[in-house]
N, CA, C and O of each residue as an XYZ file, in Angstrom:
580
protein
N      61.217    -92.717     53.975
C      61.556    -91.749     52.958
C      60.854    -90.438     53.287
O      59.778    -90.566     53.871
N      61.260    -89.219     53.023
C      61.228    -87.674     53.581
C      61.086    -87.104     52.227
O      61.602    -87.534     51.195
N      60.425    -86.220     52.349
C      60.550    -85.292     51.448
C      61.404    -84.167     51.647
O      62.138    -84.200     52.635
N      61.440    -83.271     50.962
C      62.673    -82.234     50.963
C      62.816    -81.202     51.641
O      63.878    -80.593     51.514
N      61.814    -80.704     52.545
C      61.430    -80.060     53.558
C      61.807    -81.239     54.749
O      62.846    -81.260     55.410
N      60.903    -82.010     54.817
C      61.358    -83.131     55.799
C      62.941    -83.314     55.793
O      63.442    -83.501     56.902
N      63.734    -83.288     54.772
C      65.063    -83.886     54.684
C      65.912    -82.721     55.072
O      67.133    -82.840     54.971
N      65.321    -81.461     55.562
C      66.140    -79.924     55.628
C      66.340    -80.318     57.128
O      67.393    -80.584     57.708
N      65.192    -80.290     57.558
C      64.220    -80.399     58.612
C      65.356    -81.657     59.924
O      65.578    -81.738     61.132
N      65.656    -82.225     58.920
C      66.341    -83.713     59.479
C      67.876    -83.276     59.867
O      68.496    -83.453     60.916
N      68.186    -82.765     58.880
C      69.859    -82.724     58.753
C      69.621    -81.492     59.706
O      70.297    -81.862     60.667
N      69.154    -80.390     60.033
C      69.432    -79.311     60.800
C      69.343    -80.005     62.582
O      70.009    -79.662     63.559
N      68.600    -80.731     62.508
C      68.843    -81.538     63.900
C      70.000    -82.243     63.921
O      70.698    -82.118     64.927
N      70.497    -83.203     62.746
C      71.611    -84.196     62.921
C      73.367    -82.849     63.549
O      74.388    -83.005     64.219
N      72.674    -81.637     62.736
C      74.274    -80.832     62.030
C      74.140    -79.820     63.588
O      73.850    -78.626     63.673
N      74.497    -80.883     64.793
C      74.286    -79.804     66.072
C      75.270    -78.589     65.953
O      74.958    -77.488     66.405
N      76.611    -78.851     65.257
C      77.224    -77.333     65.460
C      76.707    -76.934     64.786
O      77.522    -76.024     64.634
N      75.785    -76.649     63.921
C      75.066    -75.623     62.717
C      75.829    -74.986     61.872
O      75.610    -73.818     61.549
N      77.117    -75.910     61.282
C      78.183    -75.162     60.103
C      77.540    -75.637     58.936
O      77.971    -75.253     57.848
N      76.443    -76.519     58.994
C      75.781    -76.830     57.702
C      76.724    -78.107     56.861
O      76.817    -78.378     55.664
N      77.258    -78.630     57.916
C      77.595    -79.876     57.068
C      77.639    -81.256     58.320
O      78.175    -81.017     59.402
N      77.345    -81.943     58.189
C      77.046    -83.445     59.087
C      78.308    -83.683     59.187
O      78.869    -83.947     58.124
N      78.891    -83.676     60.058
C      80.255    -84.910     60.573
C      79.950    -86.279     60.762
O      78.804    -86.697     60.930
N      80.836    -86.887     60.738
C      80.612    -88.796     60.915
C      80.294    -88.490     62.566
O      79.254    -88.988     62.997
N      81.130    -87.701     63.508
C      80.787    -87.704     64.446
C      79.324    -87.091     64.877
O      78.635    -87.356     65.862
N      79.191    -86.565     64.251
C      77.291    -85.736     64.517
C      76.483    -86.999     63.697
O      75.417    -87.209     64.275
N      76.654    -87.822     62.628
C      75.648    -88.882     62.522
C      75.862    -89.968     63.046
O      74.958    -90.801     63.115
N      77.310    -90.251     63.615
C      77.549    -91.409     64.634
C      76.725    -91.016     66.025
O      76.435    -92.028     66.664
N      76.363    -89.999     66.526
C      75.698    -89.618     68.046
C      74.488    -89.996     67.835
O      73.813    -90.702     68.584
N      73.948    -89.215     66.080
C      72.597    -89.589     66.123
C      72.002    -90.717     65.825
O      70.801    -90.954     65.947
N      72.978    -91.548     65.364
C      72.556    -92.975     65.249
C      72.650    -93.429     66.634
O      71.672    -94.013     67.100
N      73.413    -93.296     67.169
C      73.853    -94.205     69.129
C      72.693    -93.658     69.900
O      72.471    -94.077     71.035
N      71.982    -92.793     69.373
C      71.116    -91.675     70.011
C      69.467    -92.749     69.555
O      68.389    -92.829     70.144
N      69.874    -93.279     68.534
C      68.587    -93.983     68.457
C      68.122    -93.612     66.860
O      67.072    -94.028     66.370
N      69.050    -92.798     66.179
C      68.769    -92.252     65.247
C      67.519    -92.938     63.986
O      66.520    -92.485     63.426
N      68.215    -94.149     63.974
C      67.492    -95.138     62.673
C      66.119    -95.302     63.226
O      65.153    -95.261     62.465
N      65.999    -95.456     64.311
C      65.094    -95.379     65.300
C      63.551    -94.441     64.834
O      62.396    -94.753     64.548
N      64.341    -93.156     64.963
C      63.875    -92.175     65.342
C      63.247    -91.410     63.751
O      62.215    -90.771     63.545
N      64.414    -91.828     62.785
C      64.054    -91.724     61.335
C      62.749    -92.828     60.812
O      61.816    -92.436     60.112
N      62.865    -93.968     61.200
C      61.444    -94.620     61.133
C      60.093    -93.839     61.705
O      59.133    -93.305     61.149
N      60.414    -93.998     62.833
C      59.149    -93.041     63.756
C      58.957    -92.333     62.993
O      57.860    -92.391     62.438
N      60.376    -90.839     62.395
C      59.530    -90.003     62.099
C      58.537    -90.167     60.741
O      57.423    -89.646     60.791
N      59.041    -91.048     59.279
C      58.315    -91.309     58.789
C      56.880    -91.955     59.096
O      55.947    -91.693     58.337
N      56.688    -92.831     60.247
C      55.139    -93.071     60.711
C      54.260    -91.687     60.752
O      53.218    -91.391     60.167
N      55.155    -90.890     61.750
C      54.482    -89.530     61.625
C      53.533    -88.572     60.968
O      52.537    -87.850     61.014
N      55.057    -89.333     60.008
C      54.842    -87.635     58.847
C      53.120    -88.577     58.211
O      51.934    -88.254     58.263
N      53.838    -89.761     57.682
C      52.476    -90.128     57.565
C      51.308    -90.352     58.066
O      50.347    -90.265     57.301
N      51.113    -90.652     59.288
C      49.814    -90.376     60.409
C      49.279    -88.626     60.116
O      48.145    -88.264     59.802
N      50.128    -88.020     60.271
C      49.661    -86.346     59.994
C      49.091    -86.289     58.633
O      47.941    -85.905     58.423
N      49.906    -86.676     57.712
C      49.204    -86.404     56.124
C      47.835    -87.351     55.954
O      47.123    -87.326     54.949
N      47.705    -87.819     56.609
C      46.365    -88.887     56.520
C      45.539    -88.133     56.974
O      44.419    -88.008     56.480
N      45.903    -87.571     57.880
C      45.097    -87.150     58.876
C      44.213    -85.818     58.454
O      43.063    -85.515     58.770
N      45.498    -84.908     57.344
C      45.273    -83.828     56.793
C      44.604    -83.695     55.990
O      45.143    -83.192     55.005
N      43.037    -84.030     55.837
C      42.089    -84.476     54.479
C      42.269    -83.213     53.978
O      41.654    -83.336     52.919
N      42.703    -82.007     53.987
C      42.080    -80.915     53.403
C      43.799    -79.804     52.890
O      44.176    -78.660     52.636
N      44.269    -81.227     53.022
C      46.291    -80.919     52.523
C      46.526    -79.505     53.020
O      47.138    -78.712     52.303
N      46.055    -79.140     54.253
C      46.534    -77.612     54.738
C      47.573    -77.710     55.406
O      48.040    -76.733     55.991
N      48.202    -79.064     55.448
C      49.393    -79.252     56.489
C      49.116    -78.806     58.150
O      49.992    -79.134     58.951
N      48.197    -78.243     58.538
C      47.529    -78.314     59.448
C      46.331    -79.001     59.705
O      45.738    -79.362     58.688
N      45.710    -79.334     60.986
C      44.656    -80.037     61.453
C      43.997    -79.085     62.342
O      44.417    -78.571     63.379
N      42.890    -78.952     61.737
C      41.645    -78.733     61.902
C      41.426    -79.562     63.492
O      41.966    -80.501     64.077
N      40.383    -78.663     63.745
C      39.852    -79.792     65.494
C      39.205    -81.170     64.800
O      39.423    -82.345     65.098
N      38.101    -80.464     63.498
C      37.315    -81.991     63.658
C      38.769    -83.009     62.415
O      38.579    -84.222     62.500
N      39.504    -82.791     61.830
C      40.757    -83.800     61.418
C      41.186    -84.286     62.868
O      40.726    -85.349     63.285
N      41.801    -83.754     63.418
C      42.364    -84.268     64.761
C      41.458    -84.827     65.559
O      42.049    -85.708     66.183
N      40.122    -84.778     65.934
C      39.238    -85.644     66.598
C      38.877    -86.974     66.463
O      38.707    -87.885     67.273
N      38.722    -86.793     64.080
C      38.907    -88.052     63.824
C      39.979    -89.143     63.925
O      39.837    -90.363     63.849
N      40.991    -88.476     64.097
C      42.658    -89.457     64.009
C      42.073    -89.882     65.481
O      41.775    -91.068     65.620
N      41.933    -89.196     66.332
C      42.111    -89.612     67.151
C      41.452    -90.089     68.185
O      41.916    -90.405     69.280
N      39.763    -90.161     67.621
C      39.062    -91.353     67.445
C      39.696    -92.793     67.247
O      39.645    -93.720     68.056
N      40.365    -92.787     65.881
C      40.602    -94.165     65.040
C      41.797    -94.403     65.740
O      41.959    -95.523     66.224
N      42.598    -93.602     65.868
C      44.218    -94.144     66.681
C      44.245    -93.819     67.860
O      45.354    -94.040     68.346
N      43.339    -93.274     68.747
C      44.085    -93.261     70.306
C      43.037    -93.815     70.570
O      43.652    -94.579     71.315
N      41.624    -94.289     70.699
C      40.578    -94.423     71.114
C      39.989    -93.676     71.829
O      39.286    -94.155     72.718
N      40.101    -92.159     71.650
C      39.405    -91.172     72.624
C      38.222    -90.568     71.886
O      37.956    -90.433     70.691
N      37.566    -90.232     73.095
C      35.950    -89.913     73.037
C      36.103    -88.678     72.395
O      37.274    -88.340     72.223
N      35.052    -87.753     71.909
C      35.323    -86.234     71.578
C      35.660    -85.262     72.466
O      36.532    -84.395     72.420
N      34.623    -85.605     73.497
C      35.547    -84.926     74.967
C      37.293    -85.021     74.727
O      38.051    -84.168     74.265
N      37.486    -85.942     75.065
C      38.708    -86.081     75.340
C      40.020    -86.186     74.012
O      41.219    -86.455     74.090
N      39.221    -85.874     72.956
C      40.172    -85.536     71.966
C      40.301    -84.231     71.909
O      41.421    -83.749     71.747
N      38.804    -83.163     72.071
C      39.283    -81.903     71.837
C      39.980    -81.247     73.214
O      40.140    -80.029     73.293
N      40.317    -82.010     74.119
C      41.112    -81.380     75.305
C      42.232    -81.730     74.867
O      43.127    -80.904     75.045
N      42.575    -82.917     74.218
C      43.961    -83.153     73.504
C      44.789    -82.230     72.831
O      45.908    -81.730     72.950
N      43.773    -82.194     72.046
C      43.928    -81.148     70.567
C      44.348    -80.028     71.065
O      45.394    -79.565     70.609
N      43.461    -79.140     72.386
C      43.691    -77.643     73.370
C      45.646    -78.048     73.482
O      46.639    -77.515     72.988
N      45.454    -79.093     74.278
C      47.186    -79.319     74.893
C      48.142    -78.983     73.653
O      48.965    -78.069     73.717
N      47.983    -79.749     72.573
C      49.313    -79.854     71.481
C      48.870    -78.463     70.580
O      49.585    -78.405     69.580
N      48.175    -77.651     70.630
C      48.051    -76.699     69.768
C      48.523    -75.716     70.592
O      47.787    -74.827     71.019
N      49.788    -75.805     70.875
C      50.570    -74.593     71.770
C      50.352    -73.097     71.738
O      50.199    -72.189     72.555
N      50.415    -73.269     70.264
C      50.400    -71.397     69.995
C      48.547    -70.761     70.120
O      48.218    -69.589     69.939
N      47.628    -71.870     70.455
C      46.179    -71.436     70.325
C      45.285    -70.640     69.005
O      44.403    -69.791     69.137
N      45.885    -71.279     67.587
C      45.621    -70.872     66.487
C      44.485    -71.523     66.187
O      43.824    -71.161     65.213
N      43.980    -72.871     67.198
C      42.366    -73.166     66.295
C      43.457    -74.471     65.318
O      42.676    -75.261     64.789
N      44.446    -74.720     65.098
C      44.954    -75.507     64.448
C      46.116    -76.596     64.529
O      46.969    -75.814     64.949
N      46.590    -77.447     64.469
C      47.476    -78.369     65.611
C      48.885    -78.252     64.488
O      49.154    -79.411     64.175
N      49.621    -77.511     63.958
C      50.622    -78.092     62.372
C      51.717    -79.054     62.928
O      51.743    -79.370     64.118
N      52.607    -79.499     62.023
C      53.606    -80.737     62.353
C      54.384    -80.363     63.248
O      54.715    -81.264     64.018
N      54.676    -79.676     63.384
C      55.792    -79.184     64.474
C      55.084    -79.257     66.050
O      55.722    -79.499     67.075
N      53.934    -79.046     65.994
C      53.117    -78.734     67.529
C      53.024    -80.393     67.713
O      53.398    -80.946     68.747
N      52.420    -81.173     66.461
C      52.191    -82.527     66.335
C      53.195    -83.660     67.056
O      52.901    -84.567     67.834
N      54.550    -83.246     66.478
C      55.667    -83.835     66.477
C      56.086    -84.147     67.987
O      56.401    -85.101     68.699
N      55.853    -82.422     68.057
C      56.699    -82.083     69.941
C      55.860    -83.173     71.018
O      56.401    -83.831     71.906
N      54.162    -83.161     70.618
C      53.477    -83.930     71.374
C      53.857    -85.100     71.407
O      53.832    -85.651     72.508
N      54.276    -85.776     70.365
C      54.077    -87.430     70.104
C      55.725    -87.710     70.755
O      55.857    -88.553     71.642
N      56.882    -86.970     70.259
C      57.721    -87.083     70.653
C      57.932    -87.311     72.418
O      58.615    -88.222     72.885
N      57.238    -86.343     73.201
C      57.080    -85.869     74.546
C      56.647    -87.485     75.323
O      56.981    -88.015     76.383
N      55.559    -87.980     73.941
C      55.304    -89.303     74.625
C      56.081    -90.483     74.619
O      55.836    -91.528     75.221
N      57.266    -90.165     73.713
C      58.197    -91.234     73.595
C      58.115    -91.831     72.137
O      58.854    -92.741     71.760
N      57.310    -91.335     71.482
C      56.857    -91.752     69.986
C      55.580    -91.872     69.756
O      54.733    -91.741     70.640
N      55.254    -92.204     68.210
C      53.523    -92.540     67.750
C      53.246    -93.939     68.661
O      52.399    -93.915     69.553
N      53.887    -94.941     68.419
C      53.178    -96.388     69.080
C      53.254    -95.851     70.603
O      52.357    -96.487     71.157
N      53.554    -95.433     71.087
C      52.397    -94.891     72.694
C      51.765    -94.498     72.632
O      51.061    -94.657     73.629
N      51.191    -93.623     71.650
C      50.159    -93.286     71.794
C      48.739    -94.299     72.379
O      48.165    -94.300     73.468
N      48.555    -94.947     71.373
C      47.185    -96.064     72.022
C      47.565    -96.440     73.681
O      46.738    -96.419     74.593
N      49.188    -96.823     73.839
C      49.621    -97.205     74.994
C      48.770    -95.958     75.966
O      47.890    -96.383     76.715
N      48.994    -94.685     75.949
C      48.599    -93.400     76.270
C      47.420    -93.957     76.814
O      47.305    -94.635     77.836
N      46.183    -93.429     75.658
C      44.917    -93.832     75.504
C      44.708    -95.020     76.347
O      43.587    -94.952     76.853
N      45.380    -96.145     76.720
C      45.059    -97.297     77.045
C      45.007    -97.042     79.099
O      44.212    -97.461     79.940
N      46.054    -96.320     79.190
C      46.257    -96.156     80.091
C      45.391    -94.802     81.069
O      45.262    -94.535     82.264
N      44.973    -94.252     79.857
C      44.221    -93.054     80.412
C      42.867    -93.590     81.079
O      42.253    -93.183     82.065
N      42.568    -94.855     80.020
C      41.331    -95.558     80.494
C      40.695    -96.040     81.358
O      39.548    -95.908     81.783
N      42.322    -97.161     81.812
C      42.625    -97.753     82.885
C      42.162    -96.558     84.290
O      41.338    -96.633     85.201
N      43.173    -95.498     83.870
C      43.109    -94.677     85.249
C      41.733    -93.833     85.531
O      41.482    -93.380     86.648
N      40.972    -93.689     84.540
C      39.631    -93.229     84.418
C      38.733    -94.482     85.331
O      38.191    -94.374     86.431
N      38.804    -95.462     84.576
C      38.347    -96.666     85.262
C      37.925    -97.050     86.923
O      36.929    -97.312     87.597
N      39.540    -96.872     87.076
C      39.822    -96.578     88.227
C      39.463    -95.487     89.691
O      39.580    -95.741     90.890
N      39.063    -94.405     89.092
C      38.840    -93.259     89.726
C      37.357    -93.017     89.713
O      36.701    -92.108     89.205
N      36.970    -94.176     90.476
C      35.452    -94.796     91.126
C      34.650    -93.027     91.380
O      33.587    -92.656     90.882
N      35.558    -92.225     92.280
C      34.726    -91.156     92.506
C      34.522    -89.999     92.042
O      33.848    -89.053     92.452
N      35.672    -90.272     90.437
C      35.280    -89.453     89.336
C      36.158    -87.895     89.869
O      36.013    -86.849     89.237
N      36.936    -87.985     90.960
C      37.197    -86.887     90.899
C      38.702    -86.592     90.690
O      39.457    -85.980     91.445
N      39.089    -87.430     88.943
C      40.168    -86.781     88.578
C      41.448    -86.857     89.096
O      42.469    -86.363     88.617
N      41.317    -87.560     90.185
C      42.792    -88.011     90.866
C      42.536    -90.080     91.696
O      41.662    -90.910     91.445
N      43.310    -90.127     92.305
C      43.038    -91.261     92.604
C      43.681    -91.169     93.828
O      44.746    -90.563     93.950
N      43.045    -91.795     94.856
C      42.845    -92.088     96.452
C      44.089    -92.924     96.683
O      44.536    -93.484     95.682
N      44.642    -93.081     97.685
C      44.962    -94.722     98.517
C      44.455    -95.884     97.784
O      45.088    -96.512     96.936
N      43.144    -96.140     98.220
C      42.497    -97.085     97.736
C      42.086    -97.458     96.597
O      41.753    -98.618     96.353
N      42.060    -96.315     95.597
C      41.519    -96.633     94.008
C      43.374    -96.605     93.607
O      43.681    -97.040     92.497
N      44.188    -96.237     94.272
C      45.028    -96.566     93.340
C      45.426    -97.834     93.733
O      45.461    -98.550     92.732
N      45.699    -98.356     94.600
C      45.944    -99.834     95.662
C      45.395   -100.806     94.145
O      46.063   -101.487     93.367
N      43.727   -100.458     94.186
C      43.107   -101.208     93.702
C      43.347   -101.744     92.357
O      43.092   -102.894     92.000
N      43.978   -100.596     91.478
C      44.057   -100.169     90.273
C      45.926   -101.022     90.021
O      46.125   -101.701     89.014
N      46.884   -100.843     90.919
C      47.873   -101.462     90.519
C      47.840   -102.965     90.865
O      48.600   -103.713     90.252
N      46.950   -103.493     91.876
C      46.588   -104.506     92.412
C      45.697   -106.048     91.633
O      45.587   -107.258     91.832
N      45.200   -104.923     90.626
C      44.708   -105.965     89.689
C      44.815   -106.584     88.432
O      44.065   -107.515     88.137
């Protein structure tokens, strides 16, 4: 369930010719498209962000976003506020839903995220000589085990 901004927000994506009215054929694509899909996700979202938003500015703050993402990606502070740098596109000091969205979306949805995190670990793990990329051998090693 969306709220009414959320529900503007929705239909202007579904209504691709932009005459302002949904065809069966524009919500038949976006359903084949993954739509029901994608309408779940986005409610996880919206709610992961409003949780997230202790201070209801509809934006996130660095230390809001450090904590989410502490508790849901498992990243260190290092590596949340380099996060936070990436998805705050416009460089306002603040991350809002739209910057939020594009990120999580980019990853394929919210449940990759930890996948993300999980994998960032792995490849950290991996990269014995710390220098940020991985060798022949640390990667050999790394798909090998």
């Amino acid at each position: 369930k969306c709220n009414e901004d959320e529900g503007k927000k929705l239909f202007a994506k579904i209504d691709v010719s932009g005459n302002g009215s949904v065809s069966f054929a524009e919500f038949d694509a976006w359903l084949g498209d993954g739509g029901i899909d994608k309408l779940e996700q986005y409610a996880k979202l919206t709610d992961a962000f409003k949780k997230a938003d202790t201070d209801g500015s509809l934006e996130l703050d660095k230390d809001e976003f450090t904590k989410m993402a502490a508790e849901s990606m498992d990243l260190d502070k290092k590596d949340a506020e380099e996060l936070f740098t990436q998805i705050d596109t416009n460089a306002n000091g603040n991350i809002c839903f739209l910057e939020f969205e594009a990120y999580i979306d980019g990853l394929g949805g919210l449940d990759n995220i930890k996948q993300f995190s999980e994998l960032k670990k792995h490849f950290a793990d991996a990269d014995k000589d710390k220098s940020n990329g991985l060798d022949l051998d640390e990667f050999v090693k790394m798909a090998t085990e």
